[in-house]
VEXDREN-2710 file (C-alpha; in Angstrom, 1 decimal):
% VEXDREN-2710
k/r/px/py/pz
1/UNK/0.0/0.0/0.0
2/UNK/2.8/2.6/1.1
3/UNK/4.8/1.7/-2.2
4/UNK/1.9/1.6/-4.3
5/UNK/1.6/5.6/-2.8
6/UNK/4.8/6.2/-3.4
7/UNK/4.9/5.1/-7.1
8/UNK/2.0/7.5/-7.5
9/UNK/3.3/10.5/-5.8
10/UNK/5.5/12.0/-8.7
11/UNK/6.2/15.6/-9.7
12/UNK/3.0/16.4/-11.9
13/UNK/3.1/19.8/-13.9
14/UNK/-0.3/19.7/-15.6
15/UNK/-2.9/19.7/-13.7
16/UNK/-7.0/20.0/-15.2
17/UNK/-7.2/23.8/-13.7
18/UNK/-11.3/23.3/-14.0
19/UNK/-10.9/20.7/-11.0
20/UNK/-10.5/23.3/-8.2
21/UNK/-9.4/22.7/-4.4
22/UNK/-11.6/24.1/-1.7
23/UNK/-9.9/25.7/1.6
24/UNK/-11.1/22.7/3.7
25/UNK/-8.9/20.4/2.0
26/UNK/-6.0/22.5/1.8
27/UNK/-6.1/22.8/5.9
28/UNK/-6.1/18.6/5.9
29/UNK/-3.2/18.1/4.6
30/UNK/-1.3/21.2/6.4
31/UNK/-2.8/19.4/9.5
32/UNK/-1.0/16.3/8.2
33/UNK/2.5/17.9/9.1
34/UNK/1.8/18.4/13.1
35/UNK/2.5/14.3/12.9
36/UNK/5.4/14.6/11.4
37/UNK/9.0/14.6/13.2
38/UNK/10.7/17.6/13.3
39/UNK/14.6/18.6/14.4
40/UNK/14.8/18.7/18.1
41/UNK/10.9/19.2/18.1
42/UNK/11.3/23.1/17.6
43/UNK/8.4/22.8/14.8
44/UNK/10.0/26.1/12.9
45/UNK/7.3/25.3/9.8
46/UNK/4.6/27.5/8.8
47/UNK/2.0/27.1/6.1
48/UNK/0.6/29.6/3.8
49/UNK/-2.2/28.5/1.1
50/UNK/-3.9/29.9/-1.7
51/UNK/-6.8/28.3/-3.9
52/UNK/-8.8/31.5/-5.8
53/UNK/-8.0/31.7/-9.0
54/UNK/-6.8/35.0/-9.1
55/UNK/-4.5/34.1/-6.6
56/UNK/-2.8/31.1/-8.2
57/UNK/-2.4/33.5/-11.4
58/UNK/-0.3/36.0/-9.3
59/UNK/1.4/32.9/-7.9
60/UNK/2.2/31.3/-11.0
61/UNK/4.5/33.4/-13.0
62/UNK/6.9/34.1/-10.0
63/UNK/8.3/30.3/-10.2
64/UNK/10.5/28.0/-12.2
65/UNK/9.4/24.5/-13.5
66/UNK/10.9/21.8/-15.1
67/UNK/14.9/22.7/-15.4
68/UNK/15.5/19.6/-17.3
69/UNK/13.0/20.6/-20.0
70/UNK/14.3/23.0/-22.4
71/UNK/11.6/22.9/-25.2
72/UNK/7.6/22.4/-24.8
73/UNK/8.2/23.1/-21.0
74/UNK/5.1/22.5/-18.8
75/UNK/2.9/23.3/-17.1
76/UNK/1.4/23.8/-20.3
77/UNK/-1.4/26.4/-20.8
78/UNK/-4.4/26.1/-19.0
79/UNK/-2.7/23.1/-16.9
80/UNK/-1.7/25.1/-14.2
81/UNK/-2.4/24.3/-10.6
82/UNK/-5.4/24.5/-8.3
83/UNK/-3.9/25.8/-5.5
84/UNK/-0.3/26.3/-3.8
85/UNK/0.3/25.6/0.0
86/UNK/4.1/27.4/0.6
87/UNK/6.3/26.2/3.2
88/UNK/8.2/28.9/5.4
89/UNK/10.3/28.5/8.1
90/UNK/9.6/31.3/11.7
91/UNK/12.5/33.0/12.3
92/UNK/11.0/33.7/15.5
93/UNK/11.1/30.2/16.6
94/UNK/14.8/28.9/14.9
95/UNK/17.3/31.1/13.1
96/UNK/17.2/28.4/10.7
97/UNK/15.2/25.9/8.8
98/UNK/16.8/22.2/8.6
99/UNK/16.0/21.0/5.2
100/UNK/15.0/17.3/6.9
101/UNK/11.9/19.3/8.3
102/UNK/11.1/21.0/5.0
103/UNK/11.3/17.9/3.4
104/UNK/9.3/15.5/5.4
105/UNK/6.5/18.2/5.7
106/UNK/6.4/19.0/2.5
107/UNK/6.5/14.9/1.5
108/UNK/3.7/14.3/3.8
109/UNK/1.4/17.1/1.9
110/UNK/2.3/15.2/-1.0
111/UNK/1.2/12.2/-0.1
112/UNK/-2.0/12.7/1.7
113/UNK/-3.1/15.0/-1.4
114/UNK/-1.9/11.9/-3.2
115/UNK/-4.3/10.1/-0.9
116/UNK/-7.1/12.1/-2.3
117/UNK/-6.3/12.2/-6.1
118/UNK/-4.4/15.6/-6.3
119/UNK/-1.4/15.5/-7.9
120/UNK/1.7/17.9/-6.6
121/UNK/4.7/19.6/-7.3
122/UNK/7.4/20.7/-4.7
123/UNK/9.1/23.9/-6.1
124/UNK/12.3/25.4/-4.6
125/UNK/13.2/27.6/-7.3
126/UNK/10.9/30.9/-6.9
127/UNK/10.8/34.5/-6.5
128/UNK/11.0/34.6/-2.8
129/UNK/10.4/37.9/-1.9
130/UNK/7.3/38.8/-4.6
131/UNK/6.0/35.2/-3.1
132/UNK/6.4/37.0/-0.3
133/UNK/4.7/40.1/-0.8
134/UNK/1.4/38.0/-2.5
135/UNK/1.0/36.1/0.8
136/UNK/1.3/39.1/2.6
137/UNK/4.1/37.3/4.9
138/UNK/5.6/39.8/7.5
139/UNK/9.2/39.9/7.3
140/UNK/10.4/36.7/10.3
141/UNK/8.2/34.5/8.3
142/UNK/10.6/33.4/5.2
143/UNK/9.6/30.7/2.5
144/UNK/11.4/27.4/1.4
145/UNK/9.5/26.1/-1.1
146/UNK/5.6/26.0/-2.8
147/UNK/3.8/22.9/-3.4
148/UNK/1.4/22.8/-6.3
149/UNK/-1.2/21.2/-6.3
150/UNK/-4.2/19.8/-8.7
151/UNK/-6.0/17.2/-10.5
152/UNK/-3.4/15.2/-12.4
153/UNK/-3.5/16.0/-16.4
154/UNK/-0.8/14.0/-17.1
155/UNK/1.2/11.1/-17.7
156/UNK/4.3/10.0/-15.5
157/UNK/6.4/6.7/-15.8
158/UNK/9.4/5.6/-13.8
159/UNK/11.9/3.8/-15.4
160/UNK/15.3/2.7/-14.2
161/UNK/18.1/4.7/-14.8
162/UNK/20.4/3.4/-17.7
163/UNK/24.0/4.4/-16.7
164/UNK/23.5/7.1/-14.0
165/UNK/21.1/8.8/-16.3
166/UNK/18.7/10.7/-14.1
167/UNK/17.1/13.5/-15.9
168/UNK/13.8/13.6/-16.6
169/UNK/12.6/13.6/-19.8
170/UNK/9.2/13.8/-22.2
171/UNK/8.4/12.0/-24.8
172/UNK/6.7/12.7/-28.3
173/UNK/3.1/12.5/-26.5
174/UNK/4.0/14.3/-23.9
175/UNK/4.7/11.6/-21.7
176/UNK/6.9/12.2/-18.7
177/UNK/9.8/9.5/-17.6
178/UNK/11.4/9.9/-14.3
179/UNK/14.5/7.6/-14.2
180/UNK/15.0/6.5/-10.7
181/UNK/18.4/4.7/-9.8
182/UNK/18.1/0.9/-9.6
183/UNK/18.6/-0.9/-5.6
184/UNK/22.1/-2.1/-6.3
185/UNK/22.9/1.1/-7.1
186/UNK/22.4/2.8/-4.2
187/UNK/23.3/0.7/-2.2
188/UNK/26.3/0.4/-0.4
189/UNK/28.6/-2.5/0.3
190/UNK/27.5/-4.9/3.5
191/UNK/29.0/-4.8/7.0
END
């Protein structure tokens, strides 16, 4: 069950925009991250969210998708997300943000909206400080990353990796291959 979840719980980039994500659920899977360890249990995360329309078109522009795709980059138009739940770390609460925390909140939000049938996209590589300014964030709140989110309008296969290859790649119908690196490959020599 937890691998099947796993398999499913990819990167998606297209999304069917007309499928749209009501507050309610946004604040489930937010929730979902109170369960979650965190580095010496300071619990530095915070969690913005945004669902209107209008709001995901402000959002939209001011990130970067798909670095490996240089041509016919998605999300194509009118594939864009439903809604965006952004990750920030309280400078109030830690000087700092261990990455382990982003990352296991932000993979729990994945997979509960997974769960549901919403597809997601954890996004680093924004403008920080207009993301900033839409959310309205004051100034000790600072973002780590976005996670998109909507109905899948996509296809995604994983495939193993053919020596070390591990960009991701499209094909001619637009279907998306994520080579993952095999199990003897990362794996490391027995005690």
């Amino acid at each position: 069950m937890l691998k099947e979840l796993l398999i499913k719980t990819r990167s998606y980039r297209n999304f069917d925009k007309k499928q749209r994500i009501d507050r309610e659920t946004l604040l489930e899977l937010i929730a979902l991250t109170r369960y979650v360890p965190s580095t010496a249990n300071h619990q530095p995360l915070k969690f913005a969210y945004a669902y209107k329309e209008e709001d995901c078109d402000r959002i939209f522009p001011l990130l970067s998708w798909a670095g490996y795709i240089k041509e016919n980059k998605p999300p194509y138009k009118g594939n864009e997300p439903a809604a965006y739940i952004l990750v920030c770390y309280d400078t109030g609460i830690s000087k700092d943000s261990p990455d382990v925390d982003v990352g296991i909140c932000s993979q729990a939000i994945v997979m509960g909206a997974m769960e549901k049938g919403i597809g997601a996209c954890m996004i680093g590589s924004m403008r920080k400080s207009e993301i900033s300014e839409v959310f309205s964030l004051p100034s000790n709140i600072v973002p780590r990353l976005i996670i998109a989110l909507g109905a899948p309008n996509e296809k995604i296969v994983l495939t193993d990796s053919v020596n070390g290859e591990i960009k991701y790649y499209r094909d001619e119908n637009n279907t998306h291959y994520v080579p993952k690196r095999t199990l003897s490959e990362i794996l490391l020599p027995e005690i």
